[in-house]
mmCIF file of the N, C-alpha and C atoms, coordinates in Angstrom:
data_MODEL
# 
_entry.id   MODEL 
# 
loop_
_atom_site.group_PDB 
_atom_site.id 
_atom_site.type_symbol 
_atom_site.label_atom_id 
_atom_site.label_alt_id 
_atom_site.label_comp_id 
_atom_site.label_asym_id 
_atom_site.label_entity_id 
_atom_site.label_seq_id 
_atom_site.pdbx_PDB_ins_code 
_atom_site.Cartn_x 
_atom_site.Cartn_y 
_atom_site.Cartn_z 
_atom_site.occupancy 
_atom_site.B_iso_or_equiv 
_atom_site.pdbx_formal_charge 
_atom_site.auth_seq_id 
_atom_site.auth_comp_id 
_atom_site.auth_asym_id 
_atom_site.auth_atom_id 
_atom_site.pdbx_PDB_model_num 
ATOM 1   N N  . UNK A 1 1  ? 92.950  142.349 115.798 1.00 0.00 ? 1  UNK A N  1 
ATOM 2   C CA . UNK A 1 1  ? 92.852  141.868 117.151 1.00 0.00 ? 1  UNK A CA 1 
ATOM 3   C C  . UNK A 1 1  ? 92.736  143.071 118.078 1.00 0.00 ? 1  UNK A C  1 
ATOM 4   N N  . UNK A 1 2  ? 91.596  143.070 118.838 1.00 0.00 ? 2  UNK A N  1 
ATOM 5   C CA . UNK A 1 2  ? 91.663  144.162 119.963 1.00 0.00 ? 2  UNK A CA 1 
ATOM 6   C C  . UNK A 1 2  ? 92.497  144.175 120.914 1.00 0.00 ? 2  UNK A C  1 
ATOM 7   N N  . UNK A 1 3  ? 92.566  145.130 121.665 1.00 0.00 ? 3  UNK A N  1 
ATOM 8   C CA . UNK A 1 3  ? 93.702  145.645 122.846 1.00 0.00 ? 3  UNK A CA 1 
ATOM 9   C C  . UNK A 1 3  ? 93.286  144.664 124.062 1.00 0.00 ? 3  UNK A C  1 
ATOM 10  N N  . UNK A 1 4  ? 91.872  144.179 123.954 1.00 0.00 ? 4  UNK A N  1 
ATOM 11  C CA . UNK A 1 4  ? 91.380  143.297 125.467 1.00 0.00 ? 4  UNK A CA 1 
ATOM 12  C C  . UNK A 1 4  ? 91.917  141.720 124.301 1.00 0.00 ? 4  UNK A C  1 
ATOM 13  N N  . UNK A 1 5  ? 91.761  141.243 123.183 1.00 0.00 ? 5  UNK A N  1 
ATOM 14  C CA . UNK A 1 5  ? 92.261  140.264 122.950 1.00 0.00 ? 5  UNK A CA 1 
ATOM 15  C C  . UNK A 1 5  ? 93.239  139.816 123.243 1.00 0.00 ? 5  UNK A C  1 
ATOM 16  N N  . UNK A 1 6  ? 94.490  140.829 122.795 1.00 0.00 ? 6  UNK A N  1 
ATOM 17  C CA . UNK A 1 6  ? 95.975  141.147 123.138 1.00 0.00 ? 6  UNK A CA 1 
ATOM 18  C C  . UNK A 1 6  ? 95.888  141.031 124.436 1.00 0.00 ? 6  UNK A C  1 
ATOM 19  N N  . UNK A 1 7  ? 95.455  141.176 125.400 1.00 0.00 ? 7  UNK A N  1 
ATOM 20  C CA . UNK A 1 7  ? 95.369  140.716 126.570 1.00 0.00 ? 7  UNK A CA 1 
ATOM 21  C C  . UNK A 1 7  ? 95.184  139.958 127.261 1.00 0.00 ? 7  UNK A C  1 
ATOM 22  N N  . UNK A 1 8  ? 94.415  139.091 126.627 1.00 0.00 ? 8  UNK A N  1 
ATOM 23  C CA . UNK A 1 8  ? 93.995  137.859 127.255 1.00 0.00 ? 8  UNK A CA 1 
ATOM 24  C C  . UNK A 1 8  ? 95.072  136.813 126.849 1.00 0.00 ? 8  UNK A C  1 
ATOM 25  N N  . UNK A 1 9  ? 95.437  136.844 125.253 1.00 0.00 ? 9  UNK A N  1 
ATOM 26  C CA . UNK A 1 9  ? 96.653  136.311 124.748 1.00 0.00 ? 9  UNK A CA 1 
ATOM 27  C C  . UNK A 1 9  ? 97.468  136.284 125.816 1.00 0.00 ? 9  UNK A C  1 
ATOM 28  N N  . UNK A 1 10 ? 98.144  137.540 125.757 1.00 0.00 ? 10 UNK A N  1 
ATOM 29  C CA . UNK A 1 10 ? 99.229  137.594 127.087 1.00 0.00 ? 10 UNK A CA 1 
ATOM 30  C C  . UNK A 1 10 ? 99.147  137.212 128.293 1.00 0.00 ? 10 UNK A C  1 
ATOM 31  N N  . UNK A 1 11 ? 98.084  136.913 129.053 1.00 0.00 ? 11 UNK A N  1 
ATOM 32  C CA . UNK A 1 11 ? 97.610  136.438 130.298 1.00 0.00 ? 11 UNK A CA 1 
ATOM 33  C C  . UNK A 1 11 ? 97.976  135.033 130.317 1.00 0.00 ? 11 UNK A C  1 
ATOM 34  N N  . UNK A 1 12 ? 96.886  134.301 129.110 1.00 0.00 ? 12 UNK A N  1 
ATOM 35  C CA . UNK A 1 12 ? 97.245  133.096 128.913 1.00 0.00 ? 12 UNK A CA 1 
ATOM 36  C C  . UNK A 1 12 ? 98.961  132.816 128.501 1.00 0.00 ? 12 UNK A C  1 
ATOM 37  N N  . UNK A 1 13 ? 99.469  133.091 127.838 1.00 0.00 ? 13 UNK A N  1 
ATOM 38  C CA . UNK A 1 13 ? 100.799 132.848 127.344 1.00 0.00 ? 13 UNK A CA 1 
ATOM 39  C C  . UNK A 1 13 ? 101.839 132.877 129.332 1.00 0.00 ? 13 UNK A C  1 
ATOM 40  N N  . UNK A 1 14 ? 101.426 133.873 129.967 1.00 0.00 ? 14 UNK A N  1 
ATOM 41  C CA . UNK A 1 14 ? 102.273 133.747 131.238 1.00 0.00 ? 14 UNK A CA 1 
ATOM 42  C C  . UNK A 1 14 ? 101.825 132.861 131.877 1.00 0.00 ? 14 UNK A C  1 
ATOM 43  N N  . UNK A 1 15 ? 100.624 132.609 132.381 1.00 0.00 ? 15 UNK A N  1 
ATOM 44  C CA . UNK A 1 15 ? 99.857  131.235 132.974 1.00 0.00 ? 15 UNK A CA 1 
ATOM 45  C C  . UNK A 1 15 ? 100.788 130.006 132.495 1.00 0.00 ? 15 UNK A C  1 
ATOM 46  N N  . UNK A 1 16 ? 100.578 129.753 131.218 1.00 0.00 ? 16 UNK A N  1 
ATOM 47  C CA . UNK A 1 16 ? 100.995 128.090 130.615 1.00 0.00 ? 16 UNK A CA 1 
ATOM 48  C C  . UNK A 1 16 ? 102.559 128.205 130.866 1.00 0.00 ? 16 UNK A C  1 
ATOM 49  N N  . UNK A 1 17 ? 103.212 129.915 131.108 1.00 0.00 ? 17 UNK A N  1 
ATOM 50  C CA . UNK A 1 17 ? 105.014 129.470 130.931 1.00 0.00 ? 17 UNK A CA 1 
ATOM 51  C C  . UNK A 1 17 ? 105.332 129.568 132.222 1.00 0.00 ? 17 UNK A C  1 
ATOM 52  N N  . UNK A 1 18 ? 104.351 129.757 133.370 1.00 0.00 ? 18 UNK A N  1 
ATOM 53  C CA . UNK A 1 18 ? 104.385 129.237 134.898 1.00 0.00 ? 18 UNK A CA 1 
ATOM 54  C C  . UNK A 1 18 ? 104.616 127.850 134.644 1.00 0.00 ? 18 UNK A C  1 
ATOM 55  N N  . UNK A 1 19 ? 103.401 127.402 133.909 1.00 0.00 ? 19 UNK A N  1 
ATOM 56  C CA . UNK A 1 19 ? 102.768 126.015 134.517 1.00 0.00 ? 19 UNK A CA 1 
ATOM 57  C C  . UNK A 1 19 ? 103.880 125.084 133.615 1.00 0.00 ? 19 UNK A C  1 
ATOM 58  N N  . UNK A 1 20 ? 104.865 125.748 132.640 1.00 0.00 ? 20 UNK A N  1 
ATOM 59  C CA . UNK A 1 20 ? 105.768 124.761 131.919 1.00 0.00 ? 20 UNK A CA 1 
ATOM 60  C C  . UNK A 1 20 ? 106.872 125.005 132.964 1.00 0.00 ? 20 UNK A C  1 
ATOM 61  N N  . UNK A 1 21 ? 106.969 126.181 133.844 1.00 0.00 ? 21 UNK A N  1 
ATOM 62  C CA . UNK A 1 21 ? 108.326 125.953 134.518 1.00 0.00 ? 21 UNK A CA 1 
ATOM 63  C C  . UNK A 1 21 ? 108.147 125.311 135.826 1.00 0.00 ? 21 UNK A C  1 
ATOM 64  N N  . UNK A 1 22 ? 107.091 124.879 136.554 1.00 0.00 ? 22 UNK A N  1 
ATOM 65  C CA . UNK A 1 22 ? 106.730 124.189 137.347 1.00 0.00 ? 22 UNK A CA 1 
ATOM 66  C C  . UNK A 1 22 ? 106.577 122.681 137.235 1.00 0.00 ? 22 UNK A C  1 
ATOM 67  N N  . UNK A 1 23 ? 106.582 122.491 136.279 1.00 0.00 ? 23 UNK A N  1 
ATOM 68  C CA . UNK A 1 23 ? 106.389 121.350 135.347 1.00 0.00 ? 23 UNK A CA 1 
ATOM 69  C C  . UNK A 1 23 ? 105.113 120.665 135.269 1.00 0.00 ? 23 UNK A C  1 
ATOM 70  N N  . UNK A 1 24 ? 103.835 121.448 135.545 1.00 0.00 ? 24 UNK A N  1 
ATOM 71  C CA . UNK A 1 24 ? 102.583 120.913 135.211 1.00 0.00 ? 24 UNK A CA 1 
ATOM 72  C C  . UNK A 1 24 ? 102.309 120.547 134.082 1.00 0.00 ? 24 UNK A C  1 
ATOM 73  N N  . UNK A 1 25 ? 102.879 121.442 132.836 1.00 0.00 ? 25 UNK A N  1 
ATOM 74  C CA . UNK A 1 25 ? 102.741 120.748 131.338 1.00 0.00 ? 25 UNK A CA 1 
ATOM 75  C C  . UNK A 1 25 ? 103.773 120.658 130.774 1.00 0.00 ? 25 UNK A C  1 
ATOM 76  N N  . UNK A 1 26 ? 103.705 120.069 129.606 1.00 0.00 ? 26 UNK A N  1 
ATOM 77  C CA . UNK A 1 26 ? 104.604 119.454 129.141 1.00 0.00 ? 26 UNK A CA 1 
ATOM 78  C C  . UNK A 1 26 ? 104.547 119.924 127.486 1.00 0.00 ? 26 UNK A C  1 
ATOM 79  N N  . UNK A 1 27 ? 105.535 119.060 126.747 1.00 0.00 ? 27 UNK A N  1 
ATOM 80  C CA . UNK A 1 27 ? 104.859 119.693 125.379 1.00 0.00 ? 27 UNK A CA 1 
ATOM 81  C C  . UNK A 1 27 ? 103.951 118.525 124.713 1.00 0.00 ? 27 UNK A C  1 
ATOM 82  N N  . UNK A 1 28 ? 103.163 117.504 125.854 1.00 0.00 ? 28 UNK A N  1 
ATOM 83  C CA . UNK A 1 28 ? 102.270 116.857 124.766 1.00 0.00 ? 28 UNK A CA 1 
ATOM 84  C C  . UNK A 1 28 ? 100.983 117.399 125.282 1.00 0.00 ? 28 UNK A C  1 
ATOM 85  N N  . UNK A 1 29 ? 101.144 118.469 126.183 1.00 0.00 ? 29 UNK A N  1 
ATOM 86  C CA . UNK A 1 29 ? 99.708  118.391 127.073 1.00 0.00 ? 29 UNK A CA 1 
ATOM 87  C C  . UNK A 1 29 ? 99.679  119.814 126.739 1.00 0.00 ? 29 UNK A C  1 
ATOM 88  N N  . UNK A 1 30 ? 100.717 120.566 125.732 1.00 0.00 ? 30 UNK A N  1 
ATOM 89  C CA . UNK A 1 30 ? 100.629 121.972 125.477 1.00 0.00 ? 30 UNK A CA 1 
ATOM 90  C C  . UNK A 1 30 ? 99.428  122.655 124.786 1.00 0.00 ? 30 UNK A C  1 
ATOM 91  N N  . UNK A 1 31 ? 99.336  121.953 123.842 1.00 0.00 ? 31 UNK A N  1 
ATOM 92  C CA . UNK A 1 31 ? 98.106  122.724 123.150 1.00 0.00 ? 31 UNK A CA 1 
ATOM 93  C C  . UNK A 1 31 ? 96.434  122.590 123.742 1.00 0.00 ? 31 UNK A C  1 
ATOM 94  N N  . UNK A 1 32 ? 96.445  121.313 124.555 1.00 0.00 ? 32 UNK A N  1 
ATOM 95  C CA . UNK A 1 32 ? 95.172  121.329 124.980 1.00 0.00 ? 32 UNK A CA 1 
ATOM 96  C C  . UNK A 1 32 ? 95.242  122.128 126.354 1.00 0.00 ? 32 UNK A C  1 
ATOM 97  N N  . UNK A 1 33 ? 96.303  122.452 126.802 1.00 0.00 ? 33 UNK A N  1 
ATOM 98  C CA . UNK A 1 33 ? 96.211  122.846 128.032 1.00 0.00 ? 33 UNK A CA 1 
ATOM 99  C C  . UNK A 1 33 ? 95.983  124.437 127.699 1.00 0.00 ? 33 UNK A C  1 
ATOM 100 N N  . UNK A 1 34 ? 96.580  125.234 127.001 1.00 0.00 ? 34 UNK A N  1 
ATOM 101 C CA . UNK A 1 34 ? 96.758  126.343 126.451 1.00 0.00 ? 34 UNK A CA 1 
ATOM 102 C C  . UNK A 1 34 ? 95.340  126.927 125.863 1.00 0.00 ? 34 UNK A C  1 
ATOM 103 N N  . UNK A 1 35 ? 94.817  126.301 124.998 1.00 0.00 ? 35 UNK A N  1 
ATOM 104 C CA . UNK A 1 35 ? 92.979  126.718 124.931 1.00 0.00 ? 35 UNK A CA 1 
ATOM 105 C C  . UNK A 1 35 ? 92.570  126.409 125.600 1.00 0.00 ? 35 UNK A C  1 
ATOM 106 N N  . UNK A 1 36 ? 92.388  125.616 126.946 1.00 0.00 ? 36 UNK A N  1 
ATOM 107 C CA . UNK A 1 36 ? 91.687  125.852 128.010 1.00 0.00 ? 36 UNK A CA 1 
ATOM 108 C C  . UNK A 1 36 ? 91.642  126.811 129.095 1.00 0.00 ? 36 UNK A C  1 
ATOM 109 N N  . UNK A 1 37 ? 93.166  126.878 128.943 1.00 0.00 ? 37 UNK A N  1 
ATOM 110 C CA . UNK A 1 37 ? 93.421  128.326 129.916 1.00 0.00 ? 37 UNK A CA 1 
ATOM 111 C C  . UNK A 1 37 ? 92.678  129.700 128.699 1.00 0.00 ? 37 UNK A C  1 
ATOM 112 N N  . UNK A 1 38 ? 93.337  129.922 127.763 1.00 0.00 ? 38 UNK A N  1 
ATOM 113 C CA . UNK A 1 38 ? 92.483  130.644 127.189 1.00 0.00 ? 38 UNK A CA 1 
ATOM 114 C C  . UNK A 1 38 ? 91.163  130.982 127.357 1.00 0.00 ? 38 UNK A C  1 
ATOM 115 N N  . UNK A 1 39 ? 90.717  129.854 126.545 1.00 0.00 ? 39 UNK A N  1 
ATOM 116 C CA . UNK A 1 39 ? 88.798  129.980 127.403 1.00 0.00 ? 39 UNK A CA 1 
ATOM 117 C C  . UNK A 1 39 ? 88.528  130.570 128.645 1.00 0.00 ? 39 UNK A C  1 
ATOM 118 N N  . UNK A 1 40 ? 88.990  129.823 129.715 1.00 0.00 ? 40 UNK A N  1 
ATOM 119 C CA . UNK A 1 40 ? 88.838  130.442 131.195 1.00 0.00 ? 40 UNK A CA 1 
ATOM 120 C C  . UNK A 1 40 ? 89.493  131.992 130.777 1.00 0.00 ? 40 UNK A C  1 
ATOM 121 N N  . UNK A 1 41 ? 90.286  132.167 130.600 1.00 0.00 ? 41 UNK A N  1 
ATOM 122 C CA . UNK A 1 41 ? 90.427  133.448 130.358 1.00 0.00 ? 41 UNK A CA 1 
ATOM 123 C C  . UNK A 1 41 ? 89.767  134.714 129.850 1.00 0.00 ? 41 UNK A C  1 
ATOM 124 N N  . UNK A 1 42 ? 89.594  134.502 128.624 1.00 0.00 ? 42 UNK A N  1 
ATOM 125 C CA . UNK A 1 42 ? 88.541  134.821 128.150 1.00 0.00 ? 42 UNK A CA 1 
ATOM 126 C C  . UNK A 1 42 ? 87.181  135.255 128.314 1.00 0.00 ? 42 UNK A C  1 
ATOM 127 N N  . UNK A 1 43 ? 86.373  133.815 129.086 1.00 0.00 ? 43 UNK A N  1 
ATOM 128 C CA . UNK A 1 43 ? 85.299  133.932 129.515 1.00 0.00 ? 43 UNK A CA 1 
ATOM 129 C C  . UNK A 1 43 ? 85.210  134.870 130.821 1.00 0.00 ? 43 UNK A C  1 
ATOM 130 N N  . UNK A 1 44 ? 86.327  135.088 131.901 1.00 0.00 ? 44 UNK A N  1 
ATOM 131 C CA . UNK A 1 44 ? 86.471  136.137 132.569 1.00 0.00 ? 44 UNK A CA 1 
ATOM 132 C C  . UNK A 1 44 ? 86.511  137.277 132.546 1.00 0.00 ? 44 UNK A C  1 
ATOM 133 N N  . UNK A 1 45 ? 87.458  137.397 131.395 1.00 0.00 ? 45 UNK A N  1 
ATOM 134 C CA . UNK A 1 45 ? 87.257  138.805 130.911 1.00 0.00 ? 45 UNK A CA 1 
ATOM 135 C C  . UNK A 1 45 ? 86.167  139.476 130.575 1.00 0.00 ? 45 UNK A C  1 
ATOM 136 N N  . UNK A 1 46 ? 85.987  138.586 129.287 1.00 0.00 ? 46 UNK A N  1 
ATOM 137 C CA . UNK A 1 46 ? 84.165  139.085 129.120 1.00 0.00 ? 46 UNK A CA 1 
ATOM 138 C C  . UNK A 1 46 ? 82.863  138.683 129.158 1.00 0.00 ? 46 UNK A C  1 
ATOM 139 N N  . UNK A 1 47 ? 83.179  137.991 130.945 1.00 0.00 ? 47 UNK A N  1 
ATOM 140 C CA . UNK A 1 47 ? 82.068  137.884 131.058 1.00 0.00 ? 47 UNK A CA 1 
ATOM 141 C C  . UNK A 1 47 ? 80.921  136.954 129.943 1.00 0.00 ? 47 UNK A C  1 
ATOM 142 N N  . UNK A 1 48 ? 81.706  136.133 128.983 1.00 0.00 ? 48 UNK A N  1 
ATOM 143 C CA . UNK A 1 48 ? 81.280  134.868 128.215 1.00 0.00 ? 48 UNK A CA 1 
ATOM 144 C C  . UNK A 1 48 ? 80.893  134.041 129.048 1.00 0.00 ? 48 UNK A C  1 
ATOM 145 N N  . UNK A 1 49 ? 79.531  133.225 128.713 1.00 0.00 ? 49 UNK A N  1 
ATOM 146 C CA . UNK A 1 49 ? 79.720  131.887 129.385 1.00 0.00 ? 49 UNK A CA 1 
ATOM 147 C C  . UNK A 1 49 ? 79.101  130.738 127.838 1.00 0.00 ? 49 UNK A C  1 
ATOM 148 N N  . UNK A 1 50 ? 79.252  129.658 128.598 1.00 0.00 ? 50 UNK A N  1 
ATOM 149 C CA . UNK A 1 50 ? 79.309  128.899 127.318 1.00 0.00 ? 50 UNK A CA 1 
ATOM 150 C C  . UNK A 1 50 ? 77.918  128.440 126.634 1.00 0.00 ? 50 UNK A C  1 
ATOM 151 N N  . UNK A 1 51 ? 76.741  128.954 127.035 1.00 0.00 ? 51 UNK A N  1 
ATOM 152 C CA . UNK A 1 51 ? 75.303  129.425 126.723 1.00 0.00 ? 51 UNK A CA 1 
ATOM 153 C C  . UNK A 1 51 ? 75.214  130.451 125.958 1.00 0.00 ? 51 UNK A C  1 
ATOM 154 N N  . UNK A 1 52 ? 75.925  131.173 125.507 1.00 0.00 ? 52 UNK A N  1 
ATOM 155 C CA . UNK A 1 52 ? 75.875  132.504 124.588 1.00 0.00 ? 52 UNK A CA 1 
ATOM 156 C C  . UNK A 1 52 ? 76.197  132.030 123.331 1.00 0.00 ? 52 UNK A C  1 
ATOM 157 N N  . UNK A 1 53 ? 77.312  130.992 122.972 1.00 0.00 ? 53 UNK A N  1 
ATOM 158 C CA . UNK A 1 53 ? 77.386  130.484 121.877 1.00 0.00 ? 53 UNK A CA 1 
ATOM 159 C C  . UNK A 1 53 ? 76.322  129.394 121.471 1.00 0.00 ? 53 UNK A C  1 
ATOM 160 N N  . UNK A 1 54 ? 75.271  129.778 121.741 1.00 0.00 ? 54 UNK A N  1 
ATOM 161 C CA . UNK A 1 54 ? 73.834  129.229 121.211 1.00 0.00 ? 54 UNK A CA 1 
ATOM 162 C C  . UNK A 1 54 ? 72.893  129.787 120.779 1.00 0.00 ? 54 UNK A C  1 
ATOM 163 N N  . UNK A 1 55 ? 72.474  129.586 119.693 1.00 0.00 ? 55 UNK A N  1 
ATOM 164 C CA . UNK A 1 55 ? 71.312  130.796 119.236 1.00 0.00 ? 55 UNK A CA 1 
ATOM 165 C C  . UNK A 1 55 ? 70.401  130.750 120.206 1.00 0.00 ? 55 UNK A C  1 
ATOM 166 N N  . UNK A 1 56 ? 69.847  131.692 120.671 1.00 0.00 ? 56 UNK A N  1 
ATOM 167 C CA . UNK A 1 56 ? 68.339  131.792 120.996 1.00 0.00 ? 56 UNK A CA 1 
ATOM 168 C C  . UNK A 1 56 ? 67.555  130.982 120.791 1.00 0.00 ? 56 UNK A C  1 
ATOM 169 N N  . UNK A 1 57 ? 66.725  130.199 121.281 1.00 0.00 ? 57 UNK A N  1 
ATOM 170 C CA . UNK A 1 57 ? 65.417  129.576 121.097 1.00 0.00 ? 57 UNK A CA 1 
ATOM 171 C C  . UNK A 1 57 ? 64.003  130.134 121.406 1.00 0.00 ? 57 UNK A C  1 
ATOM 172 N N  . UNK A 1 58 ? 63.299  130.098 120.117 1.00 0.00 ? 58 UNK A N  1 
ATOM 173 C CA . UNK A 1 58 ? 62.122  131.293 120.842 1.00 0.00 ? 58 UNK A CA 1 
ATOM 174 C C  . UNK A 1 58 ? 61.657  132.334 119.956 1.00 0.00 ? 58 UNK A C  1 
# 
């Protein structure tokens, strides 16, 4: 795992333990809520968007 992975991990992990002490999630809404923040995360970081995970056509 890279040092920007490890990072995004950690980003996401403080996000969702806001949003559990605020009480936006819960633990049935944990795991879907948690790869979504991920993703958004992610895709910020590097600049991913969700057209790249498509081959080329052409």
């Amino acid at each position: 795992m890279s040092s920007i992975d490890e990072l995004i991990l950690r980003s996401t992990k403080e996000i969702v333990v806001k949003f559990i002490e605020t009480g936006r999630v819960g633990p049935a809404g944990f795991e879907e809520t948690f790869k979504a923040i991920y993703k958004t995360v992610e895709q910020t970081v590097k600049g991913v968007q969700e057209d790249d995970d498509a081959e080329p056509s052409g």
